[in-house]
Each structure stands twice: as structure tokens, then as C-alpha cells.
SEDREN-678611 format. One line per 4 residues: number of its first residue (from 1); for each residue x, y, z of C-alpha. Coordinates in nm, 4 decimals, m for minus. Each point is the difference from the previous one (the first is absolute). Example, Ala and Ser with C-alpha at 12.3 -4.5 7.8 and 13.67 -1.06 7.14 Angstrom:
1	1.2300 m0.4500 0.7800 ~ 0.1370 0.3440 m0.0660;
REM end
This chain:
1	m1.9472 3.4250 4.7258 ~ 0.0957 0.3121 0.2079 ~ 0.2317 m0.1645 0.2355 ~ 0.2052 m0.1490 m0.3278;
5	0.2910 0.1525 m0.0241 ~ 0.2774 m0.1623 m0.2740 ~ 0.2971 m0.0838 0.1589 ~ 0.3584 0.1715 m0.1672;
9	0.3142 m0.2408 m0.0025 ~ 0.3373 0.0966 0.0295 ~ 0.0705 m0.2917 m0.2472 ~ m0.1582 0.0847 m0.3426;
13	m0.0533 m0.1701 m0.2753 ~ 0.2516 0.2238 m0.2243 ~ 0.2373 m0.1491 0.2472 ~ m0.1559 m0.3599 m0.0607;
17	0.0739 0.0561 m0.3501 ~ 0.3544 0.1354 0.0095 ~ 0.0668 m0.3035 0.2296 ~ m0.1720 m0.2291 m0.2448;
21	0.2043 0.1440 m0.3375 ~ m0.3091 0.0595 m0.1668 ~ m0.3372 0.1665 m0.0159 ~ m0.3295 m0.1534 0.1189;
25	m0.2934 m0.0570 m0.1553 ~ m0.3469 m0.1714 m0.1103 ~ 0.0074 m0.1675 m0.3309 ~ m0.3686 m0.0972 m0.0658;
29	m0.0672 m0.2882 m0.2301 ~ m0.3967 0.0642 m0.1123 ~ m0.1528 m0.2364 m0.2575 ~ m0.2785 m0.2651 m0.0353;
33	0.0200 m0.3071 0.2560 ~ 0.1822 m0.2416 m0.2635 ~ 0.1764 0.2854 m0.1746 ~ 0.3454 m0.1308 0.1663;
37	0.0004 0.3293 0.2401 ~ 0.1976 m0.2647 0.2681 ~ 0.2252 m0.2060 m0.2275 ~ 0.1111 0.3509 m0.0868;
41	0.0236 0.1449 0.3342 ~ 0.2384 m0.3094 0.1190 ~ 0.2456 m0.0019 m0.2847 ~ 0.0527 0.4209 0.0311;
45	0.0400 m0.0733 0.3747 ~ 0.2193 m0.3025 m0.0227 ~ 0.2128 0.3096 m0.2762 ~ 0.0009 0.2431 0.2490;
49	0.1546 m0.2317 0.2661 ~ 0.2643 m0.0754 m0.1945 ~ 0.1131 0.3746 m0.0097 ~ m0.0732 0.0346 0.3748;
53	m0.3127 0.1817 0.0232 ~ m0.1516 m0.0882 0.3519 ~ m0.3826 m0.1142 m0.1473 ~ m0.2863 m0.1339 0.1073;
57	m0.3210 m0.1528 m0.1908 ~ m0.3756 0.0380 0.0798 ~ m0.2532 m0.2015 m0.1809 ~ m0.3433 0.0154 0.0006;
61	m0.0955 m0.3850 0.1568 ~ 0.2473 m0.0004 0.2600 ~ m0.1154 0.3924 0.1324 ~ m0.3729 m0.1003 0.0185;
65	0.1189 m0.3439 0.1515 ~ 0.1175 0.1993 0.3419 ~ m0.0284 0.4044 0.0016 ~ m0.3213 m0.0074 m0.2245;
69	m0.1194 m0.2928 0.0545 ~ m0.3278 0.1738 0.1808 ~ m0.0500 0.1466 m0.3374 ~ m0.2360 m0.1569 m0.2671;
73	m0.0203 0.0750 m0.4080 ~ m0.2839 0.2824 0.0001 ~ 0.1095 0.3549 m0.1606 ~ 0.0740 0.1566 0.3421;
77	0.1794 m0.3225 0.1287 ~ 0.2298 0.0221 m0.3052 ~ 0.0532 0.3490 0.0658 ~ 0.1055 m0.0347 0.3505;
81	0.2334 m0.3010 m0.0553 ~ 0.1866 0.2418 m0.2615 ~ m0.0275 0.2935 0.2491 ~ 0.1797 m0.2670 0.2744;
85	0.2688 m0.0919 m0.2222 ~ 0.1193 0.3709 m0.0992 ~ 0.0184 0.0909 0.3530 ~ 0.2119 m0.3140 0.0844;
89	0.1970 0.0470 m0.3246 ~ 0.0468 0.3796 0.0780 ~ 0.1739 m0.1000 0.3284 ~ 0.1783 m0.2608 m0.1746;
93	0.1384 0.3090 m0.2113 ~ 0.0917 0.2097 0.2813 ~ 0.2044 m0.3464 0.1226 ~ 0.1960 0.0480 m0.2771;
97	m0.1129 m0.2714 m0.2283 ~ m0.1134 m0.1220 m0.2803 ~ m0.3963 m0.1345 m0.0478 ~ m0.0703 m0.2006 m0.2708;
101	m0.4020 0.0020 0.0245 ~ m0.1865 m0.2420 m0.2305 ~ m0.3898 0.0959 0.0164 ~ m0.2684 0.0630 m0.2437;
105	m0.1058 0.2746 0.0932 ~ m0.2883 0.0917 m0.2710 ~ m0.0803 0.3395 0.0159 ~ 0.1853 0.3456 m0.0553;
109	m0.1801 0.1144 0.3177 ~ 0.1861 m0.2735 0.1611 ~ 0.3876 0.0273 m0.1472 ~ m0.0621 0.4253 m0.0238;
113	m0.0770 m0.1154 0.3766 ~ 0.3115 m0.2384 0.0760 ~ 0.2331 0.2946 m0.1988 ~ m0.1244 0.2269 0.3063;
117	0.0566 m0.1563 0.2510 ~ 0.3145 m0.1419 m0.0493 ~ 0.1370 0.3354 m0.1738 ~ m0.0078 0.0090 m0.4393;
121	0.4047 0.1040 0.0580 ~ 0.0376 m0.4056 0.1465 ~ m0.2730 m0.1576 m0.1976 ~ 0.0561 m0.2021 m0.3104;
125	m0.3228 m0.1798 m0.1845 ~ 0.0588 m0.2944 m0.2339 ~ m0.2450 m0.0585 m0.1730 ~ m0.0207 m0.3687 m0.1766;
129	m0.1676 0.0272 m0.2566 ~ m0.1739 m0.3622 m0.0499 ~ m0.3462 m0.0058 m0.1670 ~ m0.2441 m0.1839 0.1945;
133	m0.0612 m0.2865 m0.2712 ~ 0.3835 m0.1208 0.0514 ~ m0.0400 0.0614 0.3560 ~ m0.3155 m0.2332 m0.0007;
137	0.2082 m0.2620 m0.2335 ~ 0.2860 m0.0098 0.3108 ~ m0.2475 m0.0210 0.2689 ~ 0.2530 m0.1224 0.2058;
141	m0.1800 0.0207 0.3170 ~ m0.3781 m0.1239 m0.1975 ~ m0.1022 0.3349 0.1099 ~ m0.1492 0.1079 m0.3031;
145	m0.1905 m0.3107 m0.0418 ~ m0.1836 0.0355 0.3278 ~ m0.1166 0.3727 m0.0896 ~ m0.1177 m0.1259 m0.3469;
149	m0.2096 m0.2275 0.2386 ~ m0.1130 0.2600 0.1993 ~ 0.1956 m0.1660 0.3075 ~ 0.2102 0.3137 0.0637;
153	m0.1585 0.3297 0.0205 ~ 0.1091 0.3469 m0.0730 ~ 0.3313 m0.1535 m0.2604 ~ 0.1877 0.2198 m0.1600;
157	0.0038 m0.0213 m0.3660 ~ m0.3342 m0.1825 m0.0356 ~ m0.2488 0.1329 0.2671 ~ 0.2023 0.2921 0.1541;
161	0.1775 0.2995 m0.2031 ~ 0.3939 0.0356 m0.0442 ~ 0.0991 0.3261 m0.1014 ~ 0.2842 0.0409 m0.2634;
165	0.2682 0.2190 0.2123 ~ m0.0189 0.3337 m0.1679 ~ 0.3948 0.0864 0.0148 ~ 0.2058 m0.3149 0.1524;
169	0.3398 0.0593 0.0720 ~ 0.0679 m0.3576 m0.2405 ~ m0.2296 m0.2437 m0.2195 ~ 0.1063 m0.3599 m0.0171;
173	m0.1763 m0.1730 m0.3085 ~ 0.0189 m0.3743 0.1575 ~ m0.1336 m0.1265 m0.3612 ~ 0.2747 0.1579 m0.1941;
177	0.3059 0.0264 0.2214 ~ 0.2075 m0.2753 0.1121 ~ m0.0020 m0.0063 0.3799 ~ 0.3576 0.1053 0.0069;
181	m0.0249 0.2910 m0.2461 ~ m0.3249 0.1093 0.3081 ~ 0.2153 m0.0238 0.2819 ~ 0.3296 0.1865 m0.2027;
185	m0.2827 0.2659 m0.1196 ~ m0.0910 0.0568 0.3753 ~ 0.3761 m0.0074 0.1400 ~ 0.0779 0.2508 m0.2400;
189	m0.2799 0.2426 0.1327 ~ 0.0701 m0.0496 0.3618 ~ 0.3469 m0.0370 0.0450 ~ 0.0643 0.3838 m0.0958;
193	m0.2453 0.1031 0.2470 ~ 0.1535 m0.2259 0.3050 ~ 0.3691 0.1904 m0.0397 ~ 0.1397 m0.3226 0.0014;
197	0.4222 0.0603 0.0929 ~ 0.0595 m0.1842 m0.2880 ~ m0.1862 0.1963 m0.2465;
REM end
């Protein structure tokens, strides 16, 4: 580690930004697997697109798929696949764009982690709220099933902990908000913070 040195660039990603029109970021969608953290994630990026903002998503299946995909589901494995994805989202950030990141994430540890990494001034946690009985009703993916079978080990919600963020930037109630009042509740937090020219 010694003969690291960090490398300074001429270009910086202040400049990124001015060239972009707007400010970069993370916003972090945390939540139960079923709690709709994705469908969520899509429609704000699909809204922040249409005014322009240079994005890009991560989500959780396609990052262990390649990058992580030497990473398994015990406590430390967990912990390094969210360690991986703040560095690459904190370079994303310095590119000068936008990271919509869609991960569980279960523990304070982990998202007190994420929020250092990537800088608490460029950090924004969503939390979706979803309790884990209508998550287990969706079951979209028959995830739940398999844990309640014992088939998956180490699930959140039913044989692993989740956390309930202790100060989230926004809580999305899936089971009382429409989908569209979610996504306006979450444009109206973040679009301040990106200095959008049109704002």
C-alpha cells in the first residue's frame, strides 16, 4: 500500500458537473426484497431523464451477476458486495452522474458505511417502507417461499435482520401511496439537490 499514490486530474468532477447542468449523486433505494425498491428506482430514473440528468442504475442481481459474482450471501460477503458498489458508485459521482442504487442493504453498519464512502453531502437513502408480510404476499421472484423452506439461507426479513434506517433522507409507504404519488414524493426531494437549470 506504500507505493499507492492517488492520481490528481486536471478534469474534475466540479467540472463534470458544470458540463452536465446538474449535481451528481447516489440516491439509495433500501427496503425489503419485494418492497418495490426497483420498480421505484426505474420510474425516478426514467423522471430524471426526461429533465436531462445524465443517470445510471445499479441493482443488486445484475452487480453480483459480473463484479460480485465471486461473492456469496454470508454477513461478510454482503458486506463486501455493498463496500464494492460505493466505491464504483463514488467514481460514478466524481463522473458527474447520477446512481440510482437499488440494494437491501440491512444494517445501519452497512448504509452509515455506504454514506462514507461515497460522501453523506452526495448520498440520498430511500427507504421503502414495505412490511415483510406484503412483501412475502408479492413474492415476485418465489424468494420468500424458498426461505420459508429453508432453501435459501441467511434471507432477509425471515432468517437474516433488516434494520429500520434510523434517519432516511425519504420513506415511501408502498401500501398506502399510489406509485405515482412515491415517485412525485422522491422527485420533489431530489430535484432541489441536483440544481437542475430549470429549477
Amino acid at each position: 500500500m506504500n507505493n499507492i499514490v492517488s492520481q490528481e486530474y486536471i478534469v474534475s468532477g466540479d467540472h463534470r458537473e458544470k458540463l452536465k447542468d446538474h449535481k451528481s449523486m447516489v440516491v439509495w433505494f433500501t427496503g425489503l426484497s419485494g418492497s418495490g425498491k426497483s420498480t421505484l428506482a426505474n420510474l425516478v430514473e426514467k423522471e430524471l431523464f426526461a429533465h436531462k440528468v445524465h443517470t445510471f442504475a445499479l441493482d443488486g442481481d445484475n452487480i453480483r451477476s459480473g463484479l460480485n459474482k465471486n461473492l456469496g450471501f454470508s454477513a461478510e460477503d454482503r458486506a463486501e458486495n455493498l463496500r464494492r458498489i460505493a466505491e464504483v458508485s463514488k467514481l460514478f459521482v466524481e463522473a458527474g452522474t447520477v446512481i440510482i442504487a437499488a440494494f437491501i442493504a440491512p444494517l445501519q453498519k452497512n448504509r452509515d458505511q455506504l454514506k462514507d464512502i461515497i460522501g453523506g453531502d452526495n448520498f440520498v437513502e430511500i427507504f421503502v417502507n414495505t412490511s415483510v408480510e406484503e412483501c412475502e404476499r408479492r413474492d415476485v421472484k418465489g424468494l420468500y417461499k424458498k426461505a420459508r423452506a429453508g432453501e435459501i439461507k441467511n434471507f432477509t426479513g425471515i432468517s437474516a435482520p433488516y434494520e429500520v434506517p434510523v434517519n432516511p433522507d425519504v420513506i415511501i409507504s408502498t401500501e398506502d401511496e399510489t406509485i405515482e404519488e412515491s415517485v412525485n414524493k422522491i422527485m420533489s426531494f431530489i430535484k432541489p439537490k441536483l440544481k437542475l437549470d430549470d429549477e
